[in-house]
FIKOLZA-1660 file (N, C-alpha, C; in steps of 0.1 Angstrom, whole numbers, plus 5000, padded with zeros to 4 digits):
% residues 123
   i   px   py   pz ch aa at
   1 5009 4988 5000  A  X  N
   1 5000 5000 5000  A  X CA
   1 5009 5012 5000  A  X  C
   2 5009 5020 4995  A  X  N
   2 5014 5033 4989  A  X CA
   2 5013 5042 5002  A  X  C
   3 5021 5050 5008  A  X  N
   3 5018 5058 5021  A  X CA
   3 5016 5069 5014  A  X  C
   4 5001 5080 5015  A  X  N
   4 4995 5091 5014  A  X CA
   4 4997 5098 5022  A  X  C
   5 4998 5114 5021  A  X  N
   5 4997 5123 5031  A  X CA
   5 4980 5127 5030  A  X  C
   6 4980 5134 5044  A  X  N
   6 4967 5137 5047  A  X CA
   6 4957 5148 5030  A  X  C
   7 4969 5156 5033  A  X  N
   7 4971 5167 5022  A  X CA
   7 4969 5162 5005  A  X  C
   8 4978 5154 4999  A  X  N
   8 4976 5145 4989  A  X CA
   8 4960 5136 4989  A  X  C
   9 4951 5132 5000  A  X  N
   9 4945 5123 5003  A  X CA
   9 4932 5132 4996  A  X  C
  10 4934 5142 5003  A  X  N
  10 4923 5153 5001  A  X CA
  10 4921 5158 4988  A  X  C
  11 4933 5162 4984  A  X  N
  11 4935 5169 4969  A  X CA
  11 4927 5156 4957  A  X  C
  12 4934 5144 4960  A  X  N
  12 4930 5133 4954  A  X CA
  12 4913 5133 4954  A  X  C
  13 4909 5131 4968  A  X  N
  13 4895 5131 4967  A  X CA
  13 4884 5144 4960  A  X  C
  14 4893 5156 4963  A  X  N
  14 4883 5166 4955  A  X CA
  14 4882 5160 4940  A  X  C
  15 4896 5162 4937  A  X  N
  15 4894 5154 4917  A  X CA
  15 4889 5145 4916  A  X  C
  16 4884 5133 4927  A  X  N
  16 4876 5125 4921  A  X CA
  16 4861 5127 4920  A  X  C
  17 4862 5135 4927  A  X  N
  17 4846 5149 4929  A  X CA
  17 4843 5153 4916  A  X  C
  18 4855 5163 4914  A  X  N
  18 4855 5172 4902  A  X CA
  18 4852 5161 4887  A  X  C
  19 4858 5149 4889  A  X  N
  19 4858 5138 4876  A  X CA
  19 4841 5134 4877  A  X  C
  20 4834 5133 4889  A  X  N
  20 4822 5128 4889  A  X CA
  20 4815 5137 4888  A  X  C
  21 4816 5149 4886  A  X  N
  21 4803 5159 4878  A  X CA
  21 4802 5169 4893  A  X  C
  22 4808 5171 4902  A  X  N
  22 4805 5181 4916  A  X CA
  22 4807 5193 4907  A  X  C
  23 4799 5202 4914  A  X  N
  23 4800 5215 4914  A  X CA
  23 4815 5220 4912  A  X  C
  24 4820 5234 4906  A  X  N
  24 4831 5240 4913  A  X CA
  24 4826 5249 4930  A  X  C
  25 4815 5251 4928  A  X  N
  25 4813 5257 4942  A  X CA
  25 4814 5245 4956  A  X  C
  26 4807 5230 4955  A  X  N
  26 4807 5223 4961  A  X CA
  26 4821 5219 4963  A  X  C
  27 4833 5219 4951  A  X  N
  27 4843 5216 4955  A  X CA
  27 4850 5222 4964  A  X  C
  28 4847 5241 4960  A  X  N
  28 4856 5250 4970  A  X CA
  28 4854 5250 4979  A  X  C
  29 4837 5244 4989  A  X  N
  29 4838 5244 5001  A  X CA
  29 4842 5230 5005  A  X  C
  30 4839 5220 5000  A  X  N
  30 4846 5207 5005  A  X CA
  30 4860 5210 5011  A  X  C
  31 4869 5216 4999  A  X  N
  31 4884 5214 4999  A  X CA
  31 4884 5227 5008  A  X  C
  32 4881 5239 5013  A  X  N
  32 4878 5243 5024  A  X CA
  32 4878 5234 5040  A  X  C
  33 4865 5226 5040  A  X  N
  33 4865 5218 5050  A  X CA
  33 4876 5212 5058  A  X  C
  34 4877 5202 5046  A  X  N
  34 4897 5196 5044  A  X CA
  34 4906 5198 5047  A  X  C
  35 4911 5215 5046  A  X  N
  35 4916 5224 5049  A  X CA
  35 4917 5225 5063  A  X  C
  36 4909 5226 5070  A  X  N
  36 4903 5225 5084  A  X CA
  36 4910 5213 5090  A  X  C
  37 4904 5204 5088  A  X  N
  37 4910 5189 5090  A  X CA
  37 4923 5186 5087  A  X  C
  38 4931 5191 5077  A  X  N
  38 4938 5192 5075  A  X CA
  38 4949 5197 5087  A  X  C
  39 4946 5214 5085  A  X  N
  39 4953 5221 5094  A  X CA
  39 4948 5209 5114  A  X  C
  40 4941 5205 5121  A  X  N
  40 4943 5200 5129  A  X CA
  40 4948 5184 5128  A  X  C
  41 4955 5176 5119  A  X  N
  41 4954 5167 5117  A  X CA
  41 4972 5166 5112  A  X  C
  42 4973 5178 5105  A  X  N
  42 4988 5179 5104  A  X CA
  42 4987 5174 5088  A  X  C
  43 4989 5185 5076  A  X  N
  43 4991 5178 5061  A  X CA
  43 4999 5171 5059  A  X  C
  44 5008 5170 5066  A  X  N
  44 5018 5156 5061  A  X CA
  44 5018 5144 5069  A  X  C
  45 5006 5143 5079  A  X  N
  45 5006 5138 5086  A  X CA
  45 4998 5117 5072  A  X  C
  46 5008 5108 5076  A  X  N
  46 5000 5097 5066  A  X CA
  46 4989 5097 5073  A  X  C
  47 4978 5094 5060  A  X  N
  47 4966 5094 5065  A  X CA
  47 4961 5074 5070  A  X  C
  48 4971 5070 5069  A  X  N
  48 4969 5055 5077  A  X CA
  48 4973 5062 5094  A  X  C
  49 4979 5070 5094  A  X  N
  49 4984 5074 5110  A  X CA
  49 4973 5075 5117  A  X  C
  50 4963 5080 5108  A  X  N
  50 4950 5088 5117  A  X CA
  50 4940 5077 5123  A  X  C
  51 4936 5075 5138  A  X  N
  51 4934 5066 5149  A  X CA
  51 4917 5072 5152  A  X  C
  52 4910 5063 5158  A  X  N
  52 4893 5068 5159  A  X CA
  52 4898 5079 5170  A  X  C
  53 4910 5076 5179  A  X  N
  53 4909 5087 5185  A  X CA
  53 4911 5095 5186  A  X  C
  54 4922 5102 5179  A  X  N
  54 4926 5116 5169  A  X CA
  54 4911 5121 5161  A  X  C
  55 4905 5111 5155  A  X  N
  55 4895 5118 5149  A  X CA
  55 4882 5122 5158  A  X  C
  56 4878 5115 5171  A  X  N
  56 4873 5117 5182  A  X CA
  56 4877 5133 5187  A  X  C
  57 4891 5137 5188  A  X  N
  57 4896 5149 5195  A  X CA
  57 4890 5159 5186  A  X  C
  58 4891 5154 5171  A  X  N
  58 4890 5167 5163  A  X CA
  58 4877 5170 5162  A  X  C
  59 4864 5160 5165  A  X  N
  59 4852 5161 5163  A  X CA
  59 4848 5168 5176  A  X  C
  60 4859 5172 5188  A  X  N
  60 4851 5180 5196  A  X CA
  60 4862 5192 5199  A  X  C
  61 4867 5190 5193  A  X  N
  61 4877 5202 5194  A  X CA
  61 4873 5218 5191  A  X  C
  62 4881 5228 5194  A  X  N
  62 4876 5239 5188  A  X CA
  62 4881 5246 5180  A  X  C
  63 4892 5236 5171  A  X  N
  63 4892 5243 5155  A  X CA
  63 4881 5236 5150  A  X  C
  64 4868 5225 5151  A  X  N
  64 4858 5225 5146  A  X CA
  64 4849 5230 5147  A  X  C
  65 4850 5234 5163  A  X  N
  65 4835 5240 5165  A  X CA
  65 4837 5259 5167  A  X  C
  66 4846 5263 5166  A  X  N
  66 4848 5277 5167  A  X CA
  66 4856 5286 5158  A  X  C
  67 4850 5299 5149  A  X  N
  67 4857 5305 5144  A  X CA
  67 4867 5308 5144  A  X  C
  68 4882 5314 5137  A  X  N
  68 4893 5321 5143  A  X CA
  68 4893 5332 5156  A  X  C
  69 4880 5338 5154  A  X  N
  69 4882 5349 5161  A  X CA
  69 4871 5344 5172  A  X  C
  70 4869 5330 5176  A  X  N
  70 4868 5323 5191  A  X CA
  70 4853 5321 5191  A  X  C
  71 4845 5330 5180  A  X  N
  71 4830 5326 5182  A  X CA
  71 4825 5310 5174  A  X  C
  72 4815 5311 5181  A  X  N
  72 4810 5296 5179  A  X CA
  72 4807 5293 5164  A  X  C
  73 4809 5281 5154  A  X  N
  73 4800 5282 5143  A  X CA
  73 4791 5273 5145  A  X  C
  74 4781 5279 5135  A  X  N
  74 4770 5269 5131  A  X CA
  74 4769 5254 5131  A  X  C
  75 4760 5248 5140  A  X  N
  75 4761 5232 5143  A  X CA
  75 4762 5228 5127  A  X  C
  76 4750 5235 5120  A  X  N
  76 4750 5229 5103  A  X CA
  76 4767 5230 5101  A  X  C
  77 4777 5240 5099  A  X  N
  77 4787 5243 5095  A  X CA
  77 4793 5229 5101  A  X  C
  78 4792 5230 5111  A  X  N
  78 4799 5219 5119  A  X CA
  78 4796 5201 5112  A  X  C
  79 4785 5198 5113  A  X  N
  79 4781 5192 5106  A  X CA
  79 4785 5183 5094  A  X  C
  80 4784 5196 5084  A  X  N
  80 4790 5192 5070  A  X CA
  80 4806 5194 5072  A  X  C
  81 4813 5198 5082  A  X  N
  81 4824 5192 5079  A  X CA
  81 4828 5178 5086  A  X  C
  82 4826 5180 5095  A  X  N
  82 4823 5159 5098  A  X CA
  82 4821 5152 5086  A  X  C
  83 4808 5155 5080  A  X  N
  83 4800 5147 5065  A  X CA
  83 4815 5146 5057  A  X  C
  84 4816 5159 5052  A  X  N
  84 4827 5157 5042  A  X CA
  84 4839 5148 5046  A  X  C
  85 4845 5153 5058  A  X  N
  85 4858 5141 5064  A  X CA
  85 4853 5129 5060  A  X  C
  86 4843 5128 5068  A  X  N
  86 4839 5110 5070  A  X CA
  86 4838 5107 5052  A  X  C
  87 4833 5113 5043  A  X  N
  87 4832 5109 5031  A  X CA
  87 4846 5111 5028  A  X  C
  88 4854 5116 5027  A  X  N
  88 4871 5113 5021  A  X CA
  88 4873 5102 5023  A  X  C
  89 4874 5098 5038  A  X  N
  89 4878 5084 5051  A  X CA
  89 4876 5076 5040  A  X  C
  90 4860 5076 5038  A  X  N
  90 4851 5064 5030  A  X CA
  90 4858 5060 5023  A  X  C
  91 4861 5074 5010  A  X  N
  91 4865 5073 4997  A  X CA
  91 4878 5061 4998  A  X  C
  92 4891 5071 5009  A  X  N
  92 4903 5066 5014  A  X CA
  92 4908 5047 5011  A  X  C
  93 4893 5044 5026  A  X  N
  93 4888 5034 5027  A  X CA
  93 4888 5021 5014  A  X  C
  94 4880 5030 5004  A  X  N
  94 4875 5022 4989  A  X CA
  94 4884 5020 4982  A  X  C
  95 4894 5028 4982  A  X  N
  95 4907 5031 4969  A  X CA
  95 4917 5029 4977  A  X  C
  96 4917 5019 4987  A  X  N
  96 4927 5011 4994  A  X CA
  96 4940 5025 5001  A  X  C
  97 4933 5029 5004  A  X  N
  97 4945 5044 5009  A  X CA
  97 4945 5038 5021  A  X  C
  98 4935 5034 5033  A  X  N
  98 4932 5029 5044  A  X CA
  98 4926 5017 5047  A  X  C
  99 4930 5007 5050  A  X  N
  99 4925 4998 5057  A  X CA
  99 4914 4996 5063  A  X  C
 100 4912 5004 5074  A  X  N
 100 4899 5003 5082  A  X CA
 100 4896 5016 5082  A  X  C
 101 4885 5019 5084  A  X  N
 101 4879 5033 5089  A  X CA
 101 4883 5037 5103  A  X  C
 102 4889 5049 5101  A  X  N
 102 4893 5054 5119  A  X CA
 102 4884 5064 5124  A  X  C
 103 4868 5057 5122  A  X  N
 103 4861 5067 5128  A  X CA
 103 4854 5064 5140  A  X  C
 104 4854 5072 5149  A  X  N
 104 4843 5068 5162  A  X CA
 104 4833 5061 5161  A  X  C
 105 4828 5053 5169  A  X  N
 105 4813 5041 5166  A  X CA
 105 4804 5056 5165  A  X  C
 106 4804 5064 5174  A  X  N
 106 4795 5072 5170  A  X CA
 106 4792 5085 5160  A  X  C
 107 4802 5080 5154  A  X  N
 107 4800 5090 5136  A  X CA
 107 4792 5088 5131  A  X  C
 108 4782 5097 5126  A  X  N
 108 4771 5094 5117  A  X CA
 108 4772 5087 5101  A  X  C
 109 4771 5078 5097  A  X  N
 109 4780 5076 5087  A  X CA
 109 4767 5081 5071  A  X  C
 110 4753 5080 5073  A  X  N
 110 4746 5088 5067  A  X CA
 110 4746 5078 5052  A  X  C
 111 4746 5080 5039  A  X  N
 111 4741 5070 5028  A  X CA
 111 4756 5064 5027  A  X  C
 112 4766 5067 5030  A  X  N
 112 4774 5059 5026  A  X CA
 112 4775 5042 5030  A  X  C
 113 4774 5044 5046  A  X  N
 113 4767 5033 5053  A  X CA
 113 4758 5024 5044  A  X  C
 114 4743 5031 5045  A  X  N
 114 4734 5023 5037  A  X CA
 114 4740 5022 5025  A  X  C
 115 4746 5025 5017  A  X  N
 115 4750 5018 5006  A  X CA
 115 4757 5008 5008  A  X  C
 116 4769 5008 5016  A  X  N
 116 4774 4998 5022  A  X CA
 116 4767 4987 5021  A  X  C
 117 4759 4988 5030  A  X  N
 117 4748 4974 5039  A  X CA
 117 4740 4971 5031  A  X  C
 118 4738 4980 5016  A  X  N
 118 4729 4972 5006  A  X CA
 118 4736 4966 4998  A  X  C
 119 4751 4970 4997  A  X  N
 119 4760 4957 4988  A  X CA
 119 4763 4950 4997  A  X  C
 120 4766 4947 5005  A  X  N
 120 4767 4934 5014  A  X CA
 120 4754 4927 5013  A  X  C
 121 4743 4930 5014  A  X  N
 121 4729 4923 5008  A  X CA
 121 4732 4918 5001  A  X  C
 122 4729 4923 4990  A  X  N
 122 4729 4922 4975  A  X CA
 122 4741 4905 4971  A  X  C
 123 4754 4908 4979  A  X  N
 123 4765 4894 4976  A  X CA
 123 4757 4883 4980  A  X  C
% end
């Protein structure tokens, strides 16, 4: 398996966005998000490094939940950036970047999940 930085991981996942018909505006806030994640996560950090509990710290941390200038953001705001992480992870996950998923039991994992659990049906 090829070692990815967090940074590479991300860039990789927006273009596979951009290849599947996304928005340019959907992309600049994703890769935004990322950004986010990024910056607490460390861009060179390999993205096999990243542990449920690293990603636990960042889901309650307050580079997620607080602007630079210390006010609170928007639970929505907050929200979709979780959504989008957890969808990279996924992506990560599919195209063999990661092994397992390093996310909390309690991540909402939302249609990715159910798609999941309808191909495993479906075999």
């Amino acid at each position: 398996m090829t070692e990815h930085s967090f940074e590479q991981t991300a860039k990789d996942f927006i273009e596979h966005l951009r290849e599947t018909g996304k928005k340019e505006r959907t992309l600049y806030t994703y890769s935004k998000d990322l950004e986010q994640a990024g910056a607490f996560f460390g861009n060179d950090k390999p993205i096999t490094g990243i542990q449920p509990l690293h990603v636990g710290k960042f889901f309650k941390s307050a580079a997620l939940h607080n602007l630079p200038d210390g006010s609170v953001r928007a639970e929505r705001t907050v929200a979709k950036t979780v959504r989008v992480f957890r969808m990279m992870m996924v992506w990560a996950n599919e195209t063999g970047r990661i092994e397992t998923l390093p996310l909390p039991k309690s991540t909402p994992m939302g249609h990715s999940k159910i798609k999941a659990e309808n191909d495993e049906q479906q075999q």
